[in-house]
DRENLUM-168179 format. One line per 10 residues: their letters; for each residue x, y negated, z of N, C-alpha, C. Coordinates in pm, whole numbers. Layout:
# DRENLUM-168179
A	X:Y:Z:X:Y:Z:X:Y:Z  ...
//
This chain:
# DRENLUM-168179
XXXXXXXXXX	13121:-12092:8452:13102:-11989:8554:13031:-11870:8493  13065:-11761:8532:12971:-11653:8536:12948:-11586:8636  12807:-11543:8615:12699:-11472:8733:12758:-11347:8769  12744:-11354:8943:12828:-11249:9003:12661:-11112:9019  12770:-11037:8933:12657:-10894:8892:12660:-10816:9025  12550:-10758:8995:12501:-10674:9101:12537:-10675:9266  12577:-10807:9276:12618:-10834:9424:12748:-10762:9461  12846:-10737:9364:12927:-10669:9391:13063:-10755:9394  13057:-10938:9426:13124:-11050:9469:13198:-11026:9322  13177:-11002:9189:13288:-11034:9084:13235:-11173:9004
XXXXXXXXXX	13167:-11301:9046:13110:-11355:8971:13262:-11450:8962  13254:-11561:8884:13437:-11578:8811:13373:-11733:8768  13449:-11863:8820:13485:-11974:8746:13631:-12028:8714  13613:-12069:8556:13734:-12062:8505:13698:-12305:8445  13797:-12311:8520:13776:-12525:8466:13897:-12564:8353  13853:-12589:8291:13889:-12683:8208:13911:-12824:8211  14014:-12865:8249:14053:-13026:8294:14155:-13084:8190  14180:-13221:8249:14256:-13262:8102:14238:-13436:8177  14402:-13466:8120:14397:-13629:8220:14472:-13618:8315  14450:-13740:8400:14559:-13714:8541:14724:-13776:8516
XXXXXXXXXX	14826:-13742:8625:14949:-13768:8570:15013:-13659:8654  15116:-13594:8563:15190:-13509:8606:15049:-13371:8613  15125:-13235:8671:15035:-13083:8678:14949:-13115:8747  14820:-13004:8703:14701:-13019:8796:14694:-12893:8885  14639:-12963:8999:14568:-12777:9048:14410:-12808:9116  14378:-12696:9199:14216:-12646:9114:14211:-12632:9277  14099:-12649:9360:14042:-12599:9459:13889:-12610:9442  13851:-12504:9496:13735:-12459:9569:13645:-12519:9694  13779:-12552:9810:13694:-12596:9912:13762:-12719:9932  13800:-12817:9853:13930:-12924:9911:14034:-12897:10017
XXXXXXXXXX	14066:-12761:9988:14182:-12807:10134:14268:-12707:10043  14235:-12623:10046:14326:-12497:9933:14381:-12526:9819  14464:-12546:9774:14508:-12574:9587:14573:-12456:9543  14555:-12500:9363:14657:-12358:9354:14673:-12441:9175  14781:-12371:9127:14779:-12424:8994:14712:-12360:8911  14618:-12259:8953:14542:-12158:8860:14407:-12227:8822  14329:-12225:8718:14236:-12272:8695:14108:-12190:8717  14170:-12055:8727:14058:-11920:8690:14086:-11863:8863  13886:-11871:8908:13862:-11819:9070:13813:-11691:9024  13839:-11624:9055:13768:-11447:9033:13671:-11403:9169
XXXXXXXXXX	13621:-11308:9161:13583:-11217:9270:13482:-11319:9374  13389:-11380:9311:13348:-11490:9384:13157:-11440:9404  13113:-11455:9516:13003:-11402:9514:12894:-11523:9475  12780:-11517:9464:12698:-11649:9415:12659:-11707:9538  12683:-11801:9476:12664:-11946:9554:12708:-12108:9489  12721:-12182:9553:12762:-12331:9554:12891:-12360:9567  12964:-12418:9436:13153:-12429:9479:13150:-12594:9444  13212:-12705:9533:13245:-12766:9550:13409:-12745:9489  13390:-12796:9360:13503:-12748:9252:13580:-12912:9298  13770:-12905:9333:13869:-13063:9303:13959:-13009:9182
XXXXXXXXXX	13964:-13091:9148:14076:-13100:9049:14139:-13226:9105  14295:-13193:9133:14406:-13331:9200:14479:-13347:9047  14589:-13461:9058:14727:-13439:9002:14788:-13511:9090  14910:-13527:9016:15020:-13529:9139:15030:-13649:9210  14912:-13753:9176:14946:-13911:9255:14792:-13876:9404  14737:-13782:9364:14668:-13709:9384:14473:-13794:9387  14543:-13827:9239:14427:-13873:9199:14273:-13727:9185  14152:-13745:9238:14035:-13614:9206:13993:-13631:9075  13921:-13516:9066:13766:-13460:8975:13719:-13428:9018  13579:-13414:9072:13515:-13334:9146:13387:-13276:9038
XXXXXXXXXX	13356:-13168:9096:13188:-13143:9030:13167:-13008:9129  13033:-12983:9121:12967:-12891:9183:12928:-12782:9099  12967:-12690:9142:12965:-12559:8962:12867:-12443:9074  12776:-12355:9071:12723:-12285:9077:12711:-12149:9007  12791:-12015:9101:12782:-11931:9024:12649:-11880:9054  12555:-11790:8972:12431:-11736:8973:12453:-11583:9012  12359:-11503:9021:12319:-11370:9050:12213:-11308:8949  12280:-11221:8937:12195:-11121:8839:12083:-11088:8949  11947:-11030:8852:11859:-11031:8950:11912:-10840:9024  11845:-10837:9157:11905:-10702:9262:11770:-10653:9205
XXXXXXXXXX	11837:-10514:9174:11710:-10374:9128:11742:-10325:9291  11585:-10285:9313:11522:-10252:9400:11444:-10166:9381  11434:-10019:9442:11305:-9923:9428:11185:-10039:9545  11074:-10040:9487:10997:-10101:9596:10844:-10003:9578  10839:-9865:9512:10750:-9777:9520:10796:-9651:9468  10770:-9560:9550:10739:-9409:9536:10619:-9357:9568  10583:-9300:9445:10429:-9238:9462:10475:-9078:9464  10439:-8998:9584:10471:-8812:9624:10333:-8794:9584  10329:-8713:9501:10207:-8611:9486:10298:-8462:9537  10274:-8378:9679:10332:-8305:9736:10292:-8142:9637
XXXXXXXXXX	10338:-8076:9618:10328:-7953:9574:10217:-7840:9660  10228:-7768:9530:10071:-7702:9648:10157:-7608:9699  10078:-7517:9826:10163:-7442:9806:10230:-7332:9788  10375:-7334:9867:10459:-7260:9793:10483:-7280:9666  10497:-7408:9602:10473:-7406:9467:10605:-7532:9436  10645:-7512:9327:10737:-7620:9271:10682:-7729:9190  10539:-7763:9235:10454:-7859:9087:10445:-8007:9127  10554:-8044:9250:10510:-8160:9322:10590:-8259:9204  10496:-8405:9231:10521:-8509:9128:10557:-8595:9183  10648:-8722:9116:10727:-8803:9210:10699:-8988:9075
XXXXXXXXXX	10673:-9077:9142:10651:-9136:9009:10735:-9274:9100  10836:-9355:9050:10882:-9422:9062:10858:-9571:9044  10863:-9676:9102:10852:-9837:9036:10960:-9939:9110  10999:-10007:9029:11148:-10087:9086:11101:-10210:9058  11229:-10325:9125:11200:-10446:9065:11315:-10511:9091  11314:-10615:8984:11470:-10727:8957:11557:-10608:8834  11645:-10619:8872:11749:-10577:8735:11765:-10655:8662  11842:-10597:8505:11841:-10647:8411:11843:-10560:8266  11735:-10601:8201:11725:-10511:8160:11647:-10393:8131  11692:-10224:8059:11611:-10163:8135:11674:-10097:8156
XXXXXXXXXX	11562:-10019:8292:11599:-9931:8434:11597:-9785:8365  11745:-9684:8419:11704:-9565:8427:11699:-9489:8559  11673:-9353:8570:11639:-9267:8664:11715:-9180:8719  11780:-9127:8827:11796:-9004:8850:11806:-8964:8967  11723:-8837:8979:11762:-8783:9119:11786:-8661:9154  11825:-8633:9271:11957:-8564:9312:12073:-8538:9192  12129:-8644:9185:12219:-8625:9013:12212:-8579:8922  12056:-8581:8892:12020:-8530:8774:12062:-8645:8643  12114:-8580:8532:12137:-8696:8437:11988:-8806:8416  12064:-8916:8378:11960:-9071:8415:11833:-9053:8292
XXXXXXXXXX	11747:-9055:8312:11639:-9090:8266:11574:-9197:8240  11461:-9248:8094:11424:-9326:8078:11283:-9362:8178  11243:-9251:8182:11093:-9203:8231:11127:-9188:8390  10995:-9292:8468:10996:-9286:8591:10936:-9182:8631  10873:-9075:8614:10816:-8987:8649:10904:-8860:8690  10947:-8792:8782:10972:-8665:8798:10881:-8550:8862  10898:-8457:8780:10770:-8308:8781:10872:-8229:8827  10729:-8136:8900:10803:-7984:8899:10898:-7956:9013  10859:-8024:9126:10996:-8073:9248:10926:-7972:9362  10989:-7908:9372:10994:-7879:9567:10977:-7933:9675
XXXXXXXXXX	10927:-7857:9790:10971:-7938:9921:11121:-8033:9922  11124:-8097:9990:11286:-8135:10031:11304:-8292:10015  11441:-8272:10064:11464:-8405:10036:11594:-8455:9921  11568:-8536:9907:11541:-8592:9783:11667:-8748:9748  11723:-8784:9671:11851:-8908:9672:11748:-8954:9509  11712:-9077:9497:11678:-9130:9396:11791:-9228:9369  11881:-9251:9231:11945:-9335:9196:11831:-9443:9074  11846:-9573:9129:11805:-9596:8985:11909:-9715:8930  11898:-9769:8793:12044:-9848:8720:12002:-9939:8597  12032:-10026:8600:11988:-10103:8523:12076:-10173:8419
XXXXXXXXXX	12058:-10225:8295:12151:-10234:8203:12300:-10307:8204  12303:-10328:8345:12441:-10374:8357:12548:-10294:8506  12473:-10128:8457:12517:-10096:8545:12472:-10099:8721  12388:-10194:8749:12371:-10233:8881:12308:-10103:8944  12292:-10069:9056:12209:-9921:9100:12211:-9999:9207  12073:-9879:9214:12068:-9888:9402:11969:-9718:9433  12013:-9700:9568:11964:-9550:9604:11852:-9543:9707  11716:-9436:9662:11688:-9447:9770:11605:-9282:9821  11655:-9305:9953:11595:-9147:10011:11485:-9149:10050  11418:-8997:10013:11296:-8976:10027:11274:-8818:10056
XXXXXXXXXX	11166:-8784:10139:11158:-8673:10155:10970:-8617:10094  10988:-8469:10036:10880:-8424:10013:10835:-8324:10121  10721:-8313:10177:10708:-8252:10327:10688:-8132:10234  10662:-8011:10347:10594:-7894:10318:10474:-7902:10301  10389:-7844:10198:10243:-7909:10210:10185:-7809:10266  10060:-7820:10335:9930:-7755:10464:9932:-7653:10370  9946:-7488:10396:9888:-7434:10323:9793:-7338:10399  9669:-7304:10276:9541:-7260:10354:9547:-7166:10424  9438:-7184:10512:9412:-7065:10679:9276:-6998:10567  9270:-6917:10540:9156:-6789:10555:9147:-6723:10640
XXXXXXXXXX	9004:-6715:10674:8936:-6715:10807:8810:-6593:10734  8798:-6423:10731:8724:-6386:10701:8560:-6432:10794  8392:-6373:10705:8318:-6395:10815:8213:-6303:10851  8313:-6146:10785:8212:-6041:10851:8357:-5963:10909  8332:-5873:11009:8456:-5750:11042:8342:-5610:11085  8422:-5548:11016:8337:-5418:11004:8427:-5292:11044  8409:-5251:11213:8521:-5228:11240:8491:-5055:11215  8528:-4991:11172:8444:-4861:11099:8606:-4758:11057  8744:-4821:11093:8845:-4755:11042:8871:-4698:10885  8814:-4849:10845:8843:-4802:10693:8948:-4865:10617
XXXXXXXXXX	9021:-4932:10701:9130:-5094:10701:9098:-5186:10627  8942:-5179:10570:8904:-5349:10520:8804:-5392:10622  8883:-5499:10662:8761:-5600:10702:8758:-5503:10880  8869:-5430:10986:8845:-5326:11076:8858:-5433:11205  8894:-5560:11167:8946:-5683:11282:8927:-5801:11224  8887:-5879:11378:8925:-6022:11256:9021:-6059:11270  9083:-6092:11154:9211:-6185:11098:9230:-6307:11024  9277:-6360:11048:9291:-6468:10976:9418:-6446:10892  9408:-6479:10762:9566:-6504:10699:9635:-6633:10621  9723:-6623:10543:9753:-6730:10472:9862:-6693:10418
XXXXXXXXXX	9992:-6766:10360:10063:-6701:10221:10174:-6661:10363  10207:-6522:10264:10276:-6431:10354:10456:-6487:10454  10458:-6587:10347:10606:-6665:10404:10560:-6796:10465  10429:-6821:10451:10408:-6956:10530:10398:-6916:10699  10503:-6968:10814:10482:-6957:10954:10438:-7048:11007  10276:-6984:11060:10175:-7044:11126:10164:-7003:11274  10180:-7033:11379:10133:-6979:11508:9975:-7026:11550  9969:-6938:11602:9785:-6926:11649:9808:-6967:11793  9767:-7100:11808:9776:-7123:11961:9641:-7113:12028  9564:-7087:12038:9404:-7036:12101:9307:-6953:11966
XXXXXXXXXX	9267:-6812:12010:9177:-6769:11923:9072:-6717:12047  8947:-6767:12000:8871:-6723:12117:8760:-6704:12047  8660:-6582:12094:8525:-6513:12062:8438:-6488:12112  8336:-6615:12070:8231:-6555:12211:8090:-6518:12146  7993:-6458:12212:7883:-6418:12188:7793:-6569:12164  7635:-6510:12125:7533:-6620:12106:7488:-6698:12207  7532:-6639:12328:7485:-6715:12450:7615:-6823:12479  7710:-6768:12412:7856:-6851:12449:7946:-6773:12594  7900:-6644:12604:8039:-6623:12654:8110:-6546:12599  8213:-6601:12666:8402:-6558:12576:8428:-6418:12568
XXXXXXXXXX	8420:-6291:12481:8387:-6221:12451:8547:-6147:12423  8640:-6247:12350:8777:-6180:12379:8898:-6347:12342  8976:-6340:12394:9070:-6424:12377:9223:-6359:12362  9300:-6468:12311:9441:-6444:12256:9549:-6596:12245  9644:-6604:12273:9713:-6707:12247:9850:-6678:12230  9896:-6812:12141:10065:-6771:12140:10092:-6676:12043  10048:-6630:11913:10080:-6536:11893:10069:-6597:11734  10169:-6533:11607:10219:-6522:11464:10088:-6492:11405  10045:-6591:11282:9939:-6552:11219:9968:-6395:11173  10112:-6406:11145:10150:-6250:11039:10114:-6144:11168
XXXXXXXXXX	10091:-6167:11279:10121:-6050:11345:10036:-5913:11306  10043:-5823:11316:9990:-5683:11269:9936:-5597:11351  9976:-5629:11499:9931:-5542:11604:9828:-5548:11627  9796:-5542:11760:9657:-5461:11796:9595:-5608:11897  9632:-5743:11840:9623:-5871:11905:9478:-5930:11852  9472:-5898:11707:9301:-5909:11657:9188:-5841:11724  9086:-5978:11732:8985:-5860:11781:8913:-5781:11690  8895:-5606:11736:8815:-5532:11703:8705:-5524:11697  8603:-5621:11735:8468:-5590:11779:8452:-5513:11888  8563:-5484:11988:8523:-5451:12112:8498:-5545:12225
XXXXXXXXXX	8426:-5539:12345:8370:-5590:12458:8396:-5519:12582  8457:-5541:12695:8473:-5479:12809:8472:-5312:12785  8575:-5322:12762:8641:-5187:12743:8566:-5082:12643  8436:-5168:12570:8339:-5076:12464:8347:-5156:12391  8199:-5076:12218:8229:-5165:12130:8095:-5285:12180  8095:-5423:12101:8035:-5533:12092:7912:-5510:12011  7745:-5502:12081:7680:-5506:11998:7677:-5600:11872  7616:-5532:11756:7624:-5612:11642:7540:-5731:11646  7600:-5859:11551:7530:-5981:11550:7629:-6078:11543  7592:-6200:11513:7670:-6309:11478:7769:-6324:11641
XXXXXXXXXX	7852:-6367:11605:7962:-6432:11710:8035:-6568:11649  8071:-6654:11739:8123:-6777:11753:8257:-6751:11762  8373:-6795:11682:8496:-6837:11695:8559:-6947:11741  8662:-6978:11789:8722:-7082:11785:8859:-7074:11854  8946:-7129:11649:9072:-7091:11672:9145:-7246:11663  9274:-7222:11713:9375:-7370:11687:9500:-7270:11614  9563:-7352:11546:9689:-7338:11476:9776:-7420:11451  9916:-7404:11481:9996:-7492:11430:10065:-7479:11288  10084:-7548:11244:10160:-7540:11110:10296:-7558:11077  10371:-7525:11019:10520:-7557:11011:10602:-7684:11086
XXXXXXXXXX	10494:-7780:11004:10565:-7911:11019:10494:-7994:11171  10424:-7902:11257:10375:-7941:11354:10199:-7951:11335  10195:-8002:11245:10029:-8040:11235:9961:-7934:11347  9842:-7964:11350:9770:-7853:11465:9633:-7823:11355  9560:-7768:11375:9451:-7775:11321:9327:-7682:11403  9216:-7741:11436:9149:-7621:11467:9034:-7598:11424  8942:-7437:11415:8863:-7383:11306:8766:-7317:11407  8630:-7378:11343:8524:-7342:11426:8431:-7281:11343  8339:-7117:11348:8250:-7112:11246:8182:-6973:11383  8127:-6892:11252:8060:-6795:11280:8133:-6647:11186
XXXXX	8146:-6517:11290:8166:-6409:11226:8112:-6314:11265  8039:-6217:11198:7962:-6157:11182:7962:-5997:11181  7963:-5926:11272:7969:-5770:11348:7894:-5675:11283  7942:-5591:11233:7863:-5460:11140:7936:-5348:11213  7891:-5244:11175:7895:-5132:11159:7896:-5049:11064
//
């Protein structure tokens, strides 16, 4: 017998008999005959091998084809990219095969080295293959990674366009929505609010350091903003910013 590879049912027993009277033939399960000696395409398991001849005298024996061992990814380690960045790392570990294992993903030619660098967001087809050919695939996705909220903590609203509002920013293609920005004084009241609105936005939605229709005496003020992030996350940011003139 030989071992049916990669589970792909080609494992093959071929008998050798000799004796008997008159032609022999060959079954598998006792009920089937055939005059062929050679079973092909046989997956592993237990064959209850007859050999008849024609008075229909038996042979029997029990022949066992085997299995190559099944390669399996059974770890992916994502180190996610910073971001906006292509530096994310991907490190691979399998098990069973035969042999040794190579690599590839999204059809990249096969590799010895489980490690892949230098990857993007996205998603992702890992092949891996082992010395008799065997593969197996597996999908994986690399998220978008959090990228940072800067949160200035003085505004100096003086019309000089640094620092004339507070804003918050972050990388110019990352879309963040600001779902609560609120400002209140030292005593804690709410001094100006905003919601619903594009970190990128540019208009006149930041506060100025104004207060009921004037400007806000100077002195520390209390923030507190929420944000969502691409991939849903929420996050929210609590500090102190600080009113000049």
């Amino acid at each position: 017998s030989n071992p049916d590879e990669c589970e792909r049912i080609n494992g093959t027993i071929e008998v050798n008999a000799s004796g008997g009277t008159g032609s022999l033939e060959y079954s598998l399960d006792n009920l089937t005959y055939s005059p062929t000696s050679y079973f092909g395409n046989l997956p592993a398991g237990s064959y209850d091998l007859t050999v008849r001849d024609e008075i229909g005298c038996l042979a029997t024996a029990v022949i066992i084809v085997e299995s190559t061992p099944v390669i399996e990814v059974d770890m992916v380690d994502i180190t996610p990219p910073d971001c906006f960045m292509t530096n994310g790392v991907v490190t691979v570990g399998t098990a069973g095969g035969t042999g040794d294992i190579a690599y590839s993903l999204n059809g990249s030619p096969y590799q010895t080295e489980a490690t892949f660098e230098n990857l993007a967001p996205g998603e992702y087809v890992l092949l891996v293959q082992d010395n008799l050919a065997c593969e197996h695939s597996y999908n994986f996705v690399i998220d978008i990674p959090l990228c940072p909220i800067y949160i200035p903590n003085v505004i100096i609203p003086n019309n000089d366009i640094n620092n004339d509002v507070f804003k918050i920013g972050t990388h110019p293609e990352y879309l963040v929505g600001v779902l609560k920005y609120y400002i209140y004084d030292r005593w804690g009241e709410l001094v100006y609010i905003a919601e619903n609105f594009s970190i990128h936005d540019y208009g006149g939605i930041w506060w100025d350091g104004s207060f009921n229709d004037g400007m806000a005496e100077i002195g520390v003020y209390t923030y507190l903003i929420e944000v969502e992030h691409p991939n849903g996350t929420i996050e929210i940011y609590a500090g102190d910013v600080t009113l000049l003139r």
